[in-house]
C-alpha positions as CSV (number, residue, x, y, z in Angstrom):
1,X,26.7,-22.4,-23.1
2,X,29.8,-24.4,-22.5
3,X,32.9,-23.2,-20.8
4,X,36.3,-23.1,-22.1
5,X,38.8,-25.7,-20.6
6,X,43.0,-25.2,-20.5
7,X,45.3,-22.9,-19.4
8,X,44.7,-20.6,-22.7
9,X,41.5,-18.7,-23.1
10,X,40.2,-17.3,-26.1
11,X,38.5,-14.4,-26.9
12,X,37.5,-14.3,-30.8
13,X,35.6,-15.6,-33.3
14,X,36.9,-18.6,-35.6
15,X,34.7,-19.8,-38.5
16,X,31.3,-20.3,-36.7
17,X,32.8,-20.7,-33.2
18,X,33.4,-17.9,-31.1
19,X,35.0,-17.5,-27.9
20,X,34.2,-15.0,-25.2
21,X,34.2,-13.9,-21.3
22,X,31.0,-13.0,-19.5
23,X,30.9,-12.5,-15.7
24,X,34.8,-13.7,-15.3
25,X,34.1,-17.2,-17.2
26,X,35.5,-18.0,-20.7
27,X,32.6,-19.6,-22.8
28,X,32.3,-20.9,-26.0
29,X,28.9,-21.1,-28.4
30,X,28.4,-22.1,-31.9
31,X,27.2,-19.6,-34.3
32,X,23.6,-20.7,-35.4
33,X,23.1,-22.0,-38.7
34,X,19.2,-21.1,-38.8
35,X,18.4,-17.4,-41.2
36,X,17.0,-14.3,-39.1
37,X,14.5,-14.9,-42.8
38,X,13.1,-18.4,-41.1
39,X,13.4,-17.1,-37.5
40,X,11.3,-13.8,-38.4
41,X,8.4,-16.3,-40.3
42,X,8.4,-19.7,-40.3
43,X,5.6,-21.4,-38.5
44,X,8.3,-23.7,-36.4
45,X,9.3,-20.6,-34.6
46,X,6.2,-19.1,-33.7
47,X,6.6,-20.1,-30.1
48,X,10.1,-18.2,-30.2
49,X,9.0,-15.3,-31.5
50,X,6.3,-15.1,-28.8
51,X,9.3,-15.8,-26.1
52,X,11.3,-12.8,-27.6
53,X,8.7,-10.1,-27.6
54,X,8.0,-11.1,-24.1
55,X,11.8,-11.3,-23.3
56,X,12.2,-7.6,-25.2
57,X,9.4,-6.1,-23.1
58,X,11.0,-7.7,-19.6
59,X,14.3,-5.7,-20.7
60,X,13.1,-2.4,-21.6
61,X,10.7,-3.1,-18.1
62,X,14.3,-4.0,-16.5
63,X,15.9,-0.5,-17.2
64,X,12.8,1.6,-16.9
65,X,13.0,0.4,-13.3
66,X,16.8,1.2,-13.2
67,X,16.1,4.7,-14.6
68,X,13.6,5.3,-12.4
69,X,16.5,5.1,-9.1
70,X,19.3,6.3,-11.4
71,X,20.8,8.3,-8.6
72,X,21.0,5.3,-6.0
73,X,21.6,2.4,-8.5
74,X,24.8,3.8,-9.7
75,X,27.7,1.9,-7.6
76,X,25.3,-0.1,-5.6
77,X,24.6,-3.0,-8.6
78,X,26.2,-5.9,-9.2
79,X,27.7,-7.1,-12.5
80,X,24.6,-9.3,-13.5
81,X,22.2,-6.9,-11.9
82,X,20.6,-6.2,-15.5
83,X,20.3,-9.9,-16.1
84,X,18.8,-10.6,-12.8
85,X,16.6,-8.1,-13.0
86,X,15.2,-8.9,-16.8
87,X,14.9,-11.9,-15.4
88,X,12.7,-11.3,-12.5
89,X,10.4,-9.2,-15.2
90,X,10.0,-11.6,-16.9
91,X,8.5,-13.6,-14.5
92,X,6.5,-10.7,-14.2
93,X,5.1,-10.9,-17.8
94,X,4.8,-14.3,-17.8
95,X,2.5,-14.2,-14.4
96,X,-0.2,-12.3,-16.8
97,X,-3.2,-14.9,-17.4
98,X,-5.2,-12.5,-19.1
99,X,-3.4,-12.6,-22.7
100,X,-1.5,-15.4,-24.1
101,X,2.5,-15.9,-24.8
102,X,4.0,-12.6,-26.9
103,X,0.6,-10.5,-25.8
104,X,1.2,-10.3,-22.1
105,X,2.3,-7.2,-20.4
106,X,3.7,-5.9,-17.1
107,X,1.0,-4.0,-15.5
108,X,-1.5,-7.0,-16.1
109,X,0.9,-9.5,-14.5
110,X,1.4,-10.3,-10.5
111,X,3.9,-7.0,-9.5
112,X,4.3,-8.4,-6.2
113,X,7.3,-10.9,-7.5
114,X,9.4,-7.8,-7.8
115,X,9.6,-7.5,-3.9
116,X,12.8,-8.7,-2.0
117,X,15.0,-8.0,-5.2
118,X,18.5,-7.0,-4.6
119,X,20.2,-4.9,-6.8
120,X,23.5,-6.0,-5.4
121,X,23.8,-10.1,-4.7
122,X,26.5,-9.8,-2.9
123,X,25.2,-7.8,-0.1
124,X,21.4,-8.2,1.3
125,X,19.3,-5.4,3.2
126,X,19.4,-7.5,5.9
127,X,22.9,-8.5,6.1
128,X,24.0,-4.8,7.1
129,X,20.8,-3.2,8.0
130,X,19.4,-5.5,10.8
131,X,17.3,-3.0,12.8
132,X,13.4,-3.7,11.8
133,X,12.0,-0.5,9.9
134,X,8.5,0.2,9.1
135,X,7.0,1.8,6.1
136,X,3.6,3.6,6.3
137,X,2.0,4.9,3.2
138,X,-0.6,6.9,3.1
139,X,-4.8,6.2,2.0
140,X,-2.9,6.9,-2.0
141,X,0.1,5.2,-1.5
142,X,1.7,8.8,-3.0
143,X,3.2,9.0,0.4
144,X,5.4,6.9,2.3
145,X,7.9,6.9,5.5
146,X,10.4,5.1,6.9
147,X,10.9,4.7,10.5
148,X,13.6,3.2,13.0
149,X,13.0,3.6,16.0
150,X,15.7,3.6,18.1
151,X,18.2,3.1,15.9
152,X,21.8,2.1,17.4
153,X,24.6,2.1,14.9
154,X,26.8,-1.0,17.2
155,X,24.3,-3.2,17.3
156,X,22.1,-2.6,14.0
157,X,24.8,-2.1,11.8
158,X,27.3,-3.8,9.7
159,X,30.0,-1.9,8.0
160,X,33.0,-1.6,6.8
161,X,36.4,-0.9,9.0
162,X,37.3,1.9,7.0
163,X,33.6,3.7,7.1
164,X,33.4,6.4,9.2
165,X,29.6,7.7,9.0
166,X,26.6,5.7,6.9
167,X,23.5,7.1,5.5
168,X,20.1,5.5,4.9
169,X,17.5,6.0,2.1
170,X,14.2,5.7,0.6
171,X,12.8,5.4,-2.7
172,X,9.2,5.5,-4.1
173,X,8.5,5.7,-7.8
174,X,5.4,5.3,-9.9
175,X,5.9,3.5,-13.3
176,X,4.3,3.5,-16.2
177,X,5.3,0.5,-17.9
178,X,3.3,0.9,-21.2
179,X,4.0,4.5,-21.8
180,X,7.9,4.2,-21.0
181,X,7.6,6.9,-17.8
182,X,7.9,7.1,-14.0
183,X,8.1,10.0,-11.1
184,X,10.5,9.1,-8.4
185,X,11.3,10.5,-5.1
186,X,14.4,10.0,-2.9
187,X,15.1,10.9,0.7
188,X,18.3,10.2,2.3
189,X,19.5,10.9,6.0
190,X,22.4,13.3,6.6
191,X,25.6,11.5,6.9
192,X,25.5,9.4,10.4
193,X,28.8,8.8,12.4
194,X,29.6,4.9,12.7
195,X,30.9,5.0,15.5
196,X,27.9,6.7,17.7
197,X,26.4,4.4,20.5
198,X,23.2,6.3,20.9
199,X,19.9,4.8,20.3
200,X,18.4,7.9,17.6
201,X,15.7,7.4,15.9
202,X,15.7,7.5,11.6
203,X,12.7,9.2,9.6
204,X,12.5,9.8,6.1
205,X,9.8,10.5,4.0
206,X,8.8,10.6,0.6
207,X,6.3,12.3,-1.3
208,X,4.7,12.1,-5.1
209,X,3.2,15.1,-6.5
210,X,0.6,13.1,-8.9
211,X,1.1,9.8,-9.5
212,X,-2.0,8.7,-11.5
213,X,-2.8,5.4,-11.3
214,X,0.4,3.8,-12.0
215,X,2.0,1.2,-9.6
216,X,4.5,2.4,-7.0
217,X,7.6,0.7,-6.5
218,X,9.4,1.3,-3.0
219,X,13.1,0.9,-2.4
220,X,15.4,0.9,1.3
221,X,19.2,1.2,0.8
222,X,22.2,2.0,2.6
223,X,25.9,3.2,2.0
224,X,28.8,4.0,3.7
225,X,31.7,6.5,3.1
226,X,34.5,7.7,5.1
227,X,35.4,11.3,6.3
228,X,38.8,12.9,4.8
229,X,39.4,16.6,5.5
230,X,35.6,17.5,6.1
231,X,34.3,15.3,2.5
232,X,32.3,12.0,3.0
233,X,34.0,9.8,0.2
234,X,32.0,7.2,-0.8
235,X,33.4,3.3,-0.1
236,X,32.7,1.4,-2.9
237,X,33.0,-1.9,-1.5
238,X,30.4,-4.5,-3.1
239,X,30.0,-6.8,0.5
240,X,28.8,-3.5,1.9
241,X,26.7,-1.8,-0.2
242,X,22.8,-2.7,-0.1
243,X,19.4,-1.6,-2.1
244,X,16.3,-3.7,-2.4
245,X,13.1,-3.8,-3.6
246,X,10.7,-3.5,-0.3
247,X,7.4,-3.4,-1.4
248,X,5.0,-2.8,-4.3
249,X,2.3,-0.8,-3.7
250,X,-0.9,-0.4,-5.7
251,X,-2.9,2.8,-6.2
252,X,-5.6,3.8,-4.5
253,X,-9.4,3.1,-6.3
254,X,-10.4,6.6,-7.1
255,X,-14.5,6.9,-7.1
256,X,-16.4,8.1,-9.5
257,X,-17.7,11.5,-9.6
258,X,-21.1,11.7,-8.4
259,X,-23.3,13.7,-10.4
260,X,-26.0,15.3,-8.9
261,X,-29.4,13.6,-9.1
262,X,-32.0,15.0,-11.8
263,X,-34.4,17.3,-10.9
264,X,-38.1,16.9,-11.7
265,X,-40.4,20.4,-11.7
266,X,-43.6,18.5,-11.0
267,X,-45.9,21.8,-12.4
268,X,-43.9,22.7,-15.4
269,X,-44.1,18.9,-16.1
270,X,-47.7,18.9,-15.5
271,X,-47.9,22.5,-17.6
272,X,-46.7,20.8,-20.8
273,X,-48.4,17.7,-20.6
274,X,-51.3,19.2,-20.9
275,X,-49.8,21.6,-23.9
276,X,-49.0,19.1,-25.8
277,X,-52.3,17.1,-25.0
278,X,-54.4,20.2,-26.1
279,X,-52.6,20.1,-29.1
280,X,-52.9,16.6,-30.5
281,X,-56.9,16.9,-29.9
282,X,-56.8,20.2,-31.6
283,X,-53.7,19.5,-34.7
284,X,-54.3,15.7,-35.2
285,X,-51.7,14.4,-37.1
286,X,-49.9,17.5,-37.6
287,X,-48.9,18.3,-33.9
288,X,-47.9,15.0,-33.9
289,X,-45.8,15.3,-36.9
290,X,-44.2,18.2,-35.1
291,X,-43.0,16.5,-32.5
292,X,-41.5,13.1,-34.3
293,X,-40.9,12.0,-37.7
294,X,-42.7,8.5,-36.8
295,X,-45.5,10.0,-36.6
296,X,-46.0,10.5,-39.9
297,X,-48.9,7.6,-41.4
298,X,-51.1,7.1,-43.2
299,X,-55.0,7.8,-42.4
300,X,-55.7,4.8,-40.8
301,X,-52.9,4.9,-38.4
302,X,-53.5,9.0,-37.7
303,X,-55.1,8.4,-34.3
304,X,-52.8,5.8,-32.8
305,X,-49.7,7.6,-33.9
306,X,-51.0,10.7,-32.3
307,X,-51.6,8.5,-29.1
308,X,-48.2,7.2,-29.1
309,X,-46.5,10.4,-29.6
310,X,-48.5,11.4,-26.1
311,X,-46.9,8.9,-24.2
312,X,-43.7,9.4,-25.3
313,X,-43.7,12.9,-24.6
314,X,-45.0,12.0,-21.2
315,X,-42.1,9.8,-20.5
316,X,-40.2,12.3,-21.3
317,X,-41.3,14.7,-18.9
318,X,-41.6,11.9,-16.7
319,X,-37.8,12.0,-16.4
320,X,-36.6,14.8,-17.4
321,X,-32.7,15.8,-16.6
322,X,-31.8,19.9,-15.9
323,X,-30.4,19.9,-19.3
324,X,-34.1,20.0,-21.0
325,X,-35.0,23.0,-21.4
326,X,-39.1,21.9,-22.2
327,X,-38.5,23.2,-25.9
């Protein structure tokens, strides 16, 4: 896209020009001269087509993350935060080997790219948060917490000259990125004075109630706001205002159930072998045409059928499961 030059910038559309401002620059494109009819089908933009369902997918993936930290998101994002963040989904998609270009999906590509994003670029985690914190989930990753130990507000914080206290928070939430859902959990200390000199320590913790199998994504963030007649009013100050993307954590493997082992009653086994024995000698092709279709022949066959009809039956009792009843 190319920028507008001059000391007069446009914002409008003139014949198949058009003129307009994105992220404080003045731009200029050229409408394109290709039919959404040709676009939709012709063979020469296959590779296109493949590009935008991927690109679709990355933005709906984008906001779904978004949603899913609504309540710290809002005021902590910069203005290309949805960009960025399509963007880095996309990588996503695109790290899927599995399926190829316009078949490849979230879940199936490498999640772990999705660590270390910053919803606001102009202010890092570590640029006002520089004590080291540790997360420990738990054997499902439904649980995680945050500790800083000894935590010192003048020398592991960075904030503001009008902020009077800070608070710190924690995010977990699983995603399901095919069915368009997620469960999120936020925790969030009590509003901390700046100006303390104390080395406290910070734990929060967050908990999922059922997660499934879905991939957890785990957020650290941190805000100021200043005190006025007893009400912490937020500071909305972009160089100050931090929340990234810490880790990805995968679900835990879930076993199969073990079903007991069948149980074999040696005499009841025995009982009906020789039942059924006794009455092939006595029956002849009729007992064994009781027990299976297939053993239905013709005269010459009468006496193998019948023996094969034994050993099948013997197998059967051989292995038998507790839901045979021996009818």
């Amino acid at each position: 896209m190319n920028k507008q030059s001059g000391h007069i910038k446009l914002e409008a559309t003139l014949g198949d020009i058009t003129y307009y401002k994105r992220n404080g620059k003045y731009l200029v494109k050229r409408k394109s001269c290709v039919s959404s009819k040709r676009l939709k089908y012709s063979p020469q933009y296959a590779a296109l087509r493949q590009y935008q369902r991927d690109f679709g997918q990355a933005s709906r993936g984008g906001k779904l993350i978004r949603n899913a930290f609504g309540s710290l998101v809002s005021g902590m994002t910069d203005g290309n935060c949805i960009g960025r963040m399509t963007g880095r989904v996309l990588k996503v998609i695109q790290s899927d080997q599995a399926n190829p270009s316009g078949q490849r999906s979230i879940p199936n590509g490498n999640l772990d790219l999705l660590k270390g994003f910053e919803f606001n670029e102009s202010c890092s985690l570590g640029q006002v948060l520089k004590a080291p914190f540790m997360l420990a989930p738990n054997a499902g990753n439904d649980t995680v917490s945050l500790e800083i130990p000894g935590f010192n507000p003048a020398t592991h914080l960075r904030f503001p000259q009008n902020a009077s206290h800070f608070q710190v928070f924690i995010g977990i939430a699983a995603i399901d990125f095919d069915k368009a859902s997620y469960q999120s959990v936020i925790a969030e200390t009590r509003p901390l004075s700046v100006e303390s000199d104390a080395d406290e320590p910070i734990s929060l913790r967050c908990q999922l109630s059922d997660a499934g199998m879905d991939p957890r994504l785990l957020v650290v963030g941190i805000r100021f706001s200043e005190s006025i007649s007893g009400v912490y009013e937020p500071i909305r100050n972009a160089g100050y205002q931090a929340l990234q993307i810490v880790e990805v954590l995968k679900p835990a493997e879930r076993p199969d159930p073990v079903l007991p082992a069948p149980t074999i009653d040696a005499s009841l086994a025995k009982t009906e072998l020789g039942t059924a024995k006794a009455g092939f000698r006595a029956a002849g092709t009729e007992a064994a045409y009781s027990v299976t279709p297939d053993c239905r022949s013709s005269k010459g066959q009468k006496l193998a059928k019948a023996i094969a009809c034994e050993q099948e039956i013997f197998r059967l009792m051989r292995f038998r499961t507790p839901y045979y009843n021996g009818t």
